[in-house]
N, C-alpha and C positions, 0 to 999 in steps of 0.2 A: 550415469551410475553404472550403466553396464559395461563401459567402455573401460573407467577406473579400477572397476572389479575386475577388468580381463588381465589389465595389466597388473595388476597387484597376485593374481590368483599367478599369471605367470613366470615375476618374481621370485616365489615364493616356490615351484617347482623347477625352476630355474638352482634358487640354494639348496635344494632338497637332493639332487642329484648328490655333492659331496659331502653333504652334511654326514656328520654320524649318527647311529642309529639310537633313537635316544633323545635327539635336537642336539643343542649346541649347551645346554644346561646339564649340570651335572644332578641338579637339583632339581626338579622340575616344579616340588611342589613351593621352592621359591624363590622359583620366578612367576611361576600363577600369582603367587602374592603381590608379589610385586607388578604383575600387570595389573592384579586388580584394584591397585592404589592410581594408579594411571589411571584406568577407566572409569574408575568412578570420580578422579579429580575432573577427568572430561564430562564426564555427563553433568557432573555440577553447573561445570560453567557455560554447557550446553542450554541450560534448562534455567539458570537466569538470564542468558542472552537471548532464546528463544520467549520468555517473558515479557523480554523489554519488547522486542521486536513485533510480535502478537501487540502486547499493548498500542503500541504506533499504529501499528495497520487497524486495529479496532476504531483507534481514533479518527485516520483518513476516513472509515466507513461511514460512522455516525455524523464525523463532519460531514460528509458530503449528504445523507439524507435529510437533517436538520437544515442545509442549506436551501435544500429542493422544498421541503416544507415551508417554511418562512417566505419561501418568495411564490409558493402558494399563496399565504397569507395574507402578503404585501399587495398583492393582485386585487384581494377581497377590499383591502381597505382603499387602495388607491380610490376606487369606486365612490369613496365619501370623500374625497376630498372636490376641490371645486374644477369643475366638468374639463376645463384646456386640461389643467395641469394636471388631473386623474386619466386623461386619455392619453398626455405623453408619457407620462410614470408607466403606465403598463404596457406599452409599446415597449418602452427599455426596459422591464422587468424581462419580458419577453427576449430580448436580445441582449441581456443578460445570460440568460437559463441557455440559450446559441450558443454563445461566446465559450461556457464553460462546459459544455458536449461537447464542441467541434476545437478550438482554439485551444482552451487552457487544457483540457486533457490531453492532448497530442503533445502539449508540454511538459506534462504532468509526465507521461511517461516516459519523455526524454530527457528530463530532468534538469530542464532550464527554466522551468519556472518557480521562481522564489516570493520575493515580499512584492512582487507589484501589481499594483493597483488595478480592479476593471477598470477601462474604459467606459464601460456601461453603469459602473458605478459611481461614476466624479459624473457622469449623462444626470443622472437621476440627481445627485446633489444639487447641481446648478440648476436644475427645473424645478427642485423643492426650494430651493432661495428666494422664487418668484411668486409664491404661493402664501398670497395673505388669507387665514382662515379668519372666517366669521360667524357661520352661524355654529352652534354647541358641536353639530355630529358632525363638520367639517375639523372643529380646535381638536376632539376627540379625536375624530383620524389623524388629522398632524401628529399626534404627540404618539398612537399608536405605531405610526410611521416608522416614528425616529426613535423607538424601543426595537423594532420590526428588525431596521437597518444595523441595526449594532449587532444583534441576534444575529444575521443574517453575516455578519463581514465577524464577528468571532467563528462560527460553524465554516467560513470558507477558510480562515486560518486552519484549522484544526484539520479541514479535506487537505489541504499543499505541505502539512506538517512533513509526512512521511513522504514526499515526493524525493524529497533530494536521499534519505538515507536515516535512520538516525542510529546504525550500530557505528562504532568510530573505528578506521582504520587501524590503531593497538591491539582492540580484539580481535580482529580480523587477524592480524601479523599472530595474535596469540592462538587464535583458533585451528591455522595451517601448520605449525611448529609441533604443536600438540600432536596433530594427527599424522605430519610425517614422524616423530618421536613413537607412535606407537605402532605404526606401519614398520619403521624398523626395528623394532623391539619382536614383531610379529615374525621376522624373517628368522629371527633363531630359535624358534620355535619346528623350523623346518626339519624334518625328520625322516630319512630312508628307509626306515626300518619300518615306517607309515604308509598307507594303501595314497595312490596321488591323489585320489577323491578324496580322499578323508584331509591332507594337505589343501586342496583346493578349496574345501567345503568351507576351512577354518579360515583361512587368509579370504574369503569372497563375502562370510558372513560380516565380516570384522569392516571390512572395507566398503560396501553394499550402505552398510547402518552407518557411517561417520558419512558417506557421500548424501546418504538420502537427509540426514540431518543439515550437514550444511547446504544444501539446495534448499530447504526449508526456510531456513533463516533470510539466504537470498531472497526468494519470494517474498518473507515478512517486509524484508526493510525495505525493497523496491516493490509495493503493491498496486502500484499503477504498469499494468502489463497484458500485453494480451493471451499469456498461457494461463493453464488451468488456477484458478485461484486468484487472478490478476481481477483490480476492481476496475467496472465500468460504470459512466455515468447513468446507471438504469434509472436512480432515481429522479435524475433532473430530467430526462427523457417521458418518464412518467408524468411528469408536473407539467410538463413543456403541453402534453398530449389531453390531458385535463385543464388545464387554464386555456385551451384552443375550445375545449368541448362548453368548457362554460360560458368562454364570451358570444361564442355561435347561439346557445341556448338564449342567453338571454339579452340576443340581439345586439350587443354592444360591439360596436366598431371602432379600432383603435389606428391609430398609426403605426405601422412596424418601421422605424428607421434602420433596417438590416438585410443581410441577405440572410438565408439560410444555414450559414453556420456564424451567424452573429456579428458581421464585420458591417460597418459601415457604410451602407449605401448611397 
């Protein structure tokens, strides 16, 4: 922001040196009009792209705590289901919650991960295929299971939503156009007969607020990132650290088929 603002403030004293005194309007009070039909067509469509993009990121957040939730949950019930196949289920619950810390969010934010599948997810299906319930609180956990799992793979949908982008290149092409359109527009405003701060002040404020706006939007669409505002897996980190503390508590010992960032052992 501050680099764009150097060069725009410079611009802008760059034209001021020939300019006549006055600007380059004969009218000033319309061209103010006229900018100000500009600026408020940009902040329009500032402030529904920012909308949409907000919306998205909102989404990747709640998907990804609703995920860490649920496979909390899945932990709770695997427990009722019968003793093999509830001890391998929460081993891959576990390396599951891995996989999606260390693996898919390193994806996540390099933006190659799209529609496919865990690993640890098609794990868990084929070890629930084996699994004949019989007595009442075992049929009750299967069928809470398999509410748990659908739960569980829509809220991961919703987290990878916003990984690849979801503002579309048109806006983007329309969002740049705009704003070099009004950055030149701002050049004839340049005025000699004008103190250069007061030139400067006008061209840095103008330019300062469209940069810091579209870095914003950046941020929204791409919210998997490691600067300020970029989302991390805290929740699934949280759940990982709790579902460790619970099974310790009450002694249950499970298989972990994983290493410590989820891959296969």
């Amino acid at each position: 922001m501050v680099a764009v603002s150097a060069v725009a403030i410079a611009a802008m004293l760059l034209v001021r040196r020939r300019a006549p005194e006055g600007s380059y309007f004969a009218d000033g009070d319309r061209a103010a009009g006229v900018f100000g039909v500009l600026a408020t067509g940009f902040s329009v469509l500032l402030g529904f792209v920012v909308f949409l993009a907000f919306a998205s990121y909102d989404q990747s957040r709640t998907g990804a705590e609703t995920e860490a939730l649920v496979l909390s949950q899945q932990v709770e019930t695997a427990q009722f289901l019968p003793s093999d196949a509830g001890r391998r289920l929460t081993g891959q619950l576990v390396c599951y919650g891995r996989s999606v810390v260390h693996a898919e969010w390193e994806r996540m934010e390099a933006g190659t991960l799209h529609d496919e599948v865990n690993p640890w997810g098609v794990a868990m299906f084929r070890t629930l295929q084996s699994v004949e319930p019989r007595a009442a609180s075992e049929q009750s956990a299967y069928d809470k299971w398999l509410e748990q799992t659908s739960a569980r793979e829509e809220a991961r949908l919703d987290r990878i939503h916003g990984a690849v982008g979801v503002i579309p290149t048109t806006l983007w092409i329309v969002i740049f156009f705009v704003s070099a359109v009004i950055f030149g527009y701002m050049l004839f405003f340049a005025d000699s007969g004008e103190r250069a701060v007061t030139q400067g002040v006008l061209m840095g404020a103008v330019a300062s607020v469209i940069v810091a706006m579209m870095l914003l939007l950046h941020s929204l669409d791409r919210p998997f990132h490691d600067g300020v505002g970029g989302l991390q897996p805290v929740a699934m980190e949280r759940t990982l650290r709790l579902v460790d503390d619970a099974l310790r508590a009450t002694g249950t010992r499970v298989p972990i088929p994983c290493d410590g960032e989820g891959a296969a052992a």
